[in-house]
SEBA-494316 format. One record per residue (C-alpha): residue in one letter; y negated, x, z; residue number from 1. Coordinates in nm, 3 decimals. Each point is the difference from the previous one (the first is absolute). Example, Ala and Ser with C-alpha at 12.3 -4.5 7.8 and 13.67 -1.06 7.14 Angstrom:
# residues 2
+------+---------+---------+---------+-----+
| code |       y |       x |       z | pos |
+------+---------+---------+---------+-----+
|    A |   0.450 |   1.230 |   0.780 |   1 |
|    S |  -0.344 |   0.137 |  -0.066 |   2 |
+------+---------+---------+---------+-----+
This chain:
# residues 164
+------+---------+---------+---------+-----+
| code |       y |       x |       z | pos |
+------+---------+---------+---------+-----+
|    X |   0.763 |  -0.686 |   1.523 |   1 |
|    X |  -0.058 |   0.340 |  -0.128 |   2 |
|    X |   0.191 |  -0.031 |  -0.363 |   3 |
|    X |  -0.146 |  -0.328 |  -0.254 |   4 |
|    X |   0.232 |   0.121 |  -0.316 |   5 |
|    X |   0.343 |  -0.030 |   0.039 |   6 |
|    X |   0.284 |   0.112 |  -0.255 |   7 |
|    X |   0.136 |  -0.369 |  -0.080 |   8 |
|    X |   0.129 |  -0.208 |  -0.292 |   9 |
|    X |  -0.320 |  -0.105 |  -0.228 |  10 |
|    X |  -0.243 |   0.282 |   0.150 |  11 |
|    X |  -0.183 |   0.133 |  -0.278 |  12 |
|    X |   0.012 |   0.373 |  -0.013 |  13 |
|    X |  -0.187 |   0.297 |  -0.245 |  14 |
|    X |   0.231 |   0.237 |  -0.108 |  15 |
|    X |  -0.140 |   0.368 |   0.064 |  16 |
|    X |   0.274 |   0.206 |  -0.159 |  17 |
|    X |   0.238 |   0.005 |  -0.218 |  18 |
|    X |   0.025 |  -0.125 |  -0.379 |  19 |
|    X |  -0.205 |  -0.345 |   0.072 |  20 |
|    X |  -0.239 |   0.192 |   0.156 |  21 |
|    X |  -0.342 |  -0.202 |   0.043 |  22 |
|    X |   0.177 |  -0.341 |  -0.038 |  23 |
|    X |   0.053 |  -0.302 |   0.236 |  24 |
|    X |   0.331 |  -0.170 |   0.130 |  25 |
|    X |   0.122 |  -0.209 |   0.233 |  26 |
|    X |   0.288 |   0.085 |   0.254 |  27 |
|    X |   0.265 |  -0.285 |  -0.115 |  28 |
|    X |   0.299 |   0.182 |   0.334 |  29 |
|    X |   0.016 |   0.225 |   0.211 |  30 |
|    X |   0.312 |   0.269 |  -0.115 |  31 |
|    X |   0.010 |   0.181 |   0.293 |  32 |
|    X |  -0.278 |   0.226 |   0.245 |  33 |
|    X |  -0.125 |   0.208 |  -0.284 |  34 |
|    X |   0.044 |  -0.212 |  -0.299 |  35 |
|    X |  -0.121 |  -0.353 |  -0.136 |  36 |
|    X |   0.097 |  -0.198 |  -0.341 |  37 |
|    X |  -0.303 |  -0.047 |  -0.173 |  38 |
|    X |  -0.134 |  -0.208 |  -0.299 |  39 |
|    X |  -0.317 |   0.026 |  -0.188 |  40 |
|    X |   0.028 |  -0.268 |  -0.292 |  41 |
|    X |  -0.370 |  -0.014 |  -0.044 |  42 |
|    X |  -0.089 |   0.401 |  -0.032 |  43 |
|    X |   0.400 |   0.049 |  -0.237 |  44 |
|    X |   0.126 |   0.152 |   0.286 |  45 |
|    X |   0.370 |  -0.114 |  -0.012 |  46 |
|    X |   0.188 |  -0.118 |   0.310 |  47 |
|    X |   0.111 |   0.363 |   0.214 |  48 |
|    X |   0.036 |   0.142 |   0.295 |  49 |
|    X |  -0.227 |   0.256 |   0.143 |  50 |
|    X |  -0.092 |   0.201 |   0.300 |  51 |
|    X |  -0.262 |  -0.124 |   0.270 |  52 |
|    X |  -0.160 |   0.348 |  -0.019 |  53 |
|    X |  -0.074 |  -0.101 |  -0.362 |  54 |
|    X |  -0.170 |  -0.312 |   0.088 |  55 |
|    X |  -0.342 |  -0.121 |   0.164 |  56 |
|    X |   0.020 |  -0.290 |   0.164 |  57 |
|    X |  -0.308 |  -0.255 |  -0.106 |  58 |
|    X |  -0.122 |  -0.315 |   0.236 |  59 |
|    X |   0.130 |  -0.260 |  -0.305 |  60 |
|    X |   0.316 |  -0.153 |   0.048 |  61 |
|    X |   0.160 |  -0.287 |  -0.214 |  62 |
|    X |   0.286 |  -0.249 |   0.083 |  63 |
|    X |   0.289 |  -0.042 |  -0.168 |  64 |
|    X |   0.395 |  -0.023 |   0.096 |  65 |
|    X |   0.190 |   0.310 |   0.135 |  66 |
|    X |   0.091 |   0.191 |  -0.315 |  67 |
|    X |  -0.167 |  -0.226 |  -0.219 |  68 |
|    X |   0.066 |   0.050 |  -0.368 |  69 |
|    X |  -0.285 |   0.206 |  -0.230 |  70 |
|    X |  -0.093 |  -0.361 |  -0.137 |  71 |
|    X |  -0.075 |  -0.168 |   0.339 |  72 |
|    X |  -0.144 |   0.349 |   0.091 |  73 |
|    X |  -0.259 |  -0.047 |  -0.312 |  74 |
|    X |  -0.058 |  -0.320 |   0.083 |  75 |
|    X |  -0.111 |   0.063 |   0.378 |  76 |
|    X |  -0.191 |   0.273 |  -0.125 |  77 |
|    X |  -0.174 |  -0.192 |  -0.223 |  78 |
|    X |  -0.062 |  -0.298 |   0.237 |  79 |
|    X |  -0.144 |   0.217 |   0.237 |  80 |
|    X |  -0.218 |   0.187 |  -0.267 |  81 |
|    X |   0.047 |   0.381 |   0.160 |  82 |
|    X |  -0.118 |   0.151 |  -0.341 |  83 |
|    X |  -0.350 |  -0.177 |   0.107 |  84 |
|    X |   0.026 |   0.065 |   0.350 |  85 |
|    X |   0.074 |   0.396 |  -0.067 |  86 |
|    X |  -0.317 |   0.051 |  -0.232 |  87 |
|    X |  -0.239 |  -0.143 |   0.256 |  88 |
|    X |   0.182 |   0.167 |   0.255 |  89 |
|    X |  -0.191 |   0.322 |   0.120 |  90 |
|    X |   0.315 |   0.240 |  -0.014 |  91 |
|    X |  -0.039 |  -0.083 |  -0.350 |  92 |
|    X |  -0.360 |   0.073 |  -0.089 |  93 |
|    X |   0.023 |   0.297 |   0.175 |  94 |
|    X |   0.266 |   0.159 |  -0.200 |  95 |
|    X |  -0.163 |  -0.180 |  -0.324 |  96 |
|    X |  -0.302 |   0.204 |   0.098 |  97 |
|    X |   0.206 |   0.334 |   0.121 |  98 |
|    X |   0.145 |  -0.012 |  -0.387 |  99 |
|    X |  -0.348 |   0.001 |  -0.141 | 100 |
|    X |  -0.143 |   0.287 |   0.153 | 101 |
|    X |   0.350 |   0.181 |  -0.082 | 102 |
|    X |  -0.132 |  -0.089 |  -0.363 | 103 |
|    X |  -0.351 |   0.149 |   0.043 | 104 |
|    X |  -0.122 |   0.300 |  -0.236 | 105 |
|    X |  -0.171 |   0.273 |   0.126 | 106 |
|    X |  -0.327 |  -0.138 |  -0.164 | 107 |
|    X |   0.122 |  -0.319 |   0.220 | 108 |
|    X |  -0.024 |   0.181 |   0.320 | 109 |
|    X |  -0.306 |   0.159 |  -0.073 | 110 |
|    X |  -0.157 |  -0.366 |  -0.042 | 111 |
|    X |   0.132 |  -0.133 |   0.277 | 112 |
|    X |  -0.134 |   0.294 |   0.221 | 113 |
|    X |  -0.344 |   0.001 |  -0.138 | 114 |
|    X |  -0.013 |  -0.395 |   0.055 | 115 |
|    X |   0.176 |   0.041 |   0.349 | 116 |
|    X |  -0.269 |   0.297 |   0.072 | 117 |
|    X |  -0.344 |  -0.272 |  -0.181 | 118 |
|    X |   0.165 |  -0.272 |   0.253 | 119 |
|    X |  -0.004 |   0.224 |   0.336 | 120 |
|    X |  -0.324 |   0.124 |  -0.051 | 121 |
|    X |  -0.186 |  -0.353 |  -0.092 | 122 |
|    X |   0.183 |  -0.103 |   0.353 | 123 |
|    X |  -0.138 |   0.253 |   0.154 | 124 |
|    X |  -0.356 |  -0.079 |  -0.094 | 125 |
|    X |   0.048 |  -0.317 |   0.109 | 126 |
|    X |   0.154 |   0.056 |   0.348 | 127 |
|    X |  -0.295 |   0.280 |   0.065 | 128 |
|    X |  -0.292 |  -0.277 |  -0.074 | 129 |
|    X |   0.225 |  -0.252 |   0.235 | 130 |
|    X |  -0.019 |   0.253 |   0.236 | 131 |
|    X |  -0.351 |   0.087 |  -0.038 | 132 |
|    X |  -0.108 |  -0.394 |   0.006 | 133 |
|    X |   0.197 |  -0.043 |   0.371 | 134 |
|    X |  -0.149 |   0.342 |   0.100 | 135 |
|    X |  -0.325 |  -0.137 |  -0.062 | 136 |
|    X |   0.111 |  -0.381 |   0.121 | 137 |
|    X |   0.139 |   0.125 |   0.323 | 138 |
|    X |   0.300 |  -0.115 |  -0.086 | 139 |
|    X |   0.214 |   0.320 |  -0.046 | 140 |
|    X |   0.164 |   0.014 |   0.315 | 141 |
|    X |   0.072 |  -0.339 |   0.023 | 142 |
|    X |  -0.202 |  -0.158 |   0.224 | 143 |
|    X |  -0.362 |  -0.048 |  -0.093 | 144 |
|    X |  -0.247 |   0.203 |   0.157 | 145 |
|    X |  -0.324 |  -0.123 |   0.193 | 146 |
|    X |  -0.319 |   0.119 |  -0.186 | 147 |
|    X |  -0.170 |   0.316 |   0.191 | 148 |
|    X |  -0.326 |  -0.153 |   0.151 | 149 |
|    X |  -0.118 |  -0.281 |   0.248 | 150 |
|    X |   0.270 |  -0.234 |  -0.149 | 151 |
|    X |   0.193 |  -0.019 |   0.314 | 152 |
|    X |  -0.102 |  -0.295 |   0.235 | 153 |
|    X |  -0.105 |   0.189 |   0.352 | 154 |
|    X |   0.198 |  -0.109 |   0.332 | 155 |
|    X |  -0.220 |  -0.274 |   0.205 | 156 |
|    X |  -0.111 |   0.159 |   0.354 | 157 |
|    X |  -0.039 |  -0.248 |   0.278 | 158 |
|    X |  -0.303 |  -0.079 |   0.082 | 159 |
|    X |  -0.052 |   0.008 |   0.428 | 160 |
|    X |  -0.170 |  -0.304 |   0.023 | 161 |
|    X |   0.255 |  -0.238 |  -0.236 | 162 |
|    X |   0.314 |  -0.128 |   0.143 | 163 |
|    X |   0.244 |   0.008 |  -0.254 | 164 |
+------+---------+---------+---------+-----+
């Protein structure tokens, strides 16, 4: 099955646009094709309708009644503990860390790029004596080579007067 999120009472959605921009509800009906009744009681964002192209569908859903009141809503919510799910969820720390670089001062940036441009260049030492150790090894190519030199056993004639 192609599609794992479905628009459904108790999925919990992140609101993209709009005046709760940023925040998290859950999807408490389904109004019609384009619009749901929503209800955030843990992020103040009161009990509304709004557009699926507002909303982002998340893989946390929570169970509670069709059309469930904002109390039993809270409580679900709470049961289920989505707050803690969301902030070790990786959507999360990825906008967490996409609002800290919008934060960064120029001095900032430099910092980073001078630490970025330390961190490249140690790795690069390192990979060129790796390289240079399985050059020497025999071991760059993947297979190991066979030493130049009388190392290689020599093919057995047979002899005319043995019967093998």
């Amino acid at each position: 099955m192609p599609f794992q999120r479905f628009v459904e009472t108790g999925r919990v959605a992140f609101v993209s646009d709009g005046p709760h921009k940023g925040k998290l509800v859950s999807i408490v009906d389904v109004i019609d094709q384009t619009r749901v009744l929503v209800d955030g009681p843990a992020n103040q964002v009161p009990r509304g309708e709004l557009r699926l192209n507002q909303l982002h569908l998340t893989k946390f859903r929570i169970k509670f009644p069709f059309t469930a009141s904002t109390r039993i809503v809270r409580k679900a919510w709470n049961d289920a503990k989505i707050n803690e799910k969301w902030e070790g969820s990786a959507w999360s720390k990825k906008m967490a860390a996409k609002e800290k670089r919008a934060q960064l001062t120029d001095f900032d940036r430099f910092k980073l790029r001078r630490a970025r441009s330390r961190r490249n260049h140690i790795r690069t030492i390192v990979f060129r004596n790796l390289k240079k150790a399985a050059s020497r090894n025999g071991t760059l190519y993947g297979k190991k080579k066979m030493a130049k030199g009388g190392d290689k056993p020599k093919p057995k004639k047979a002899g005319k007067g043995k019967s093998a």
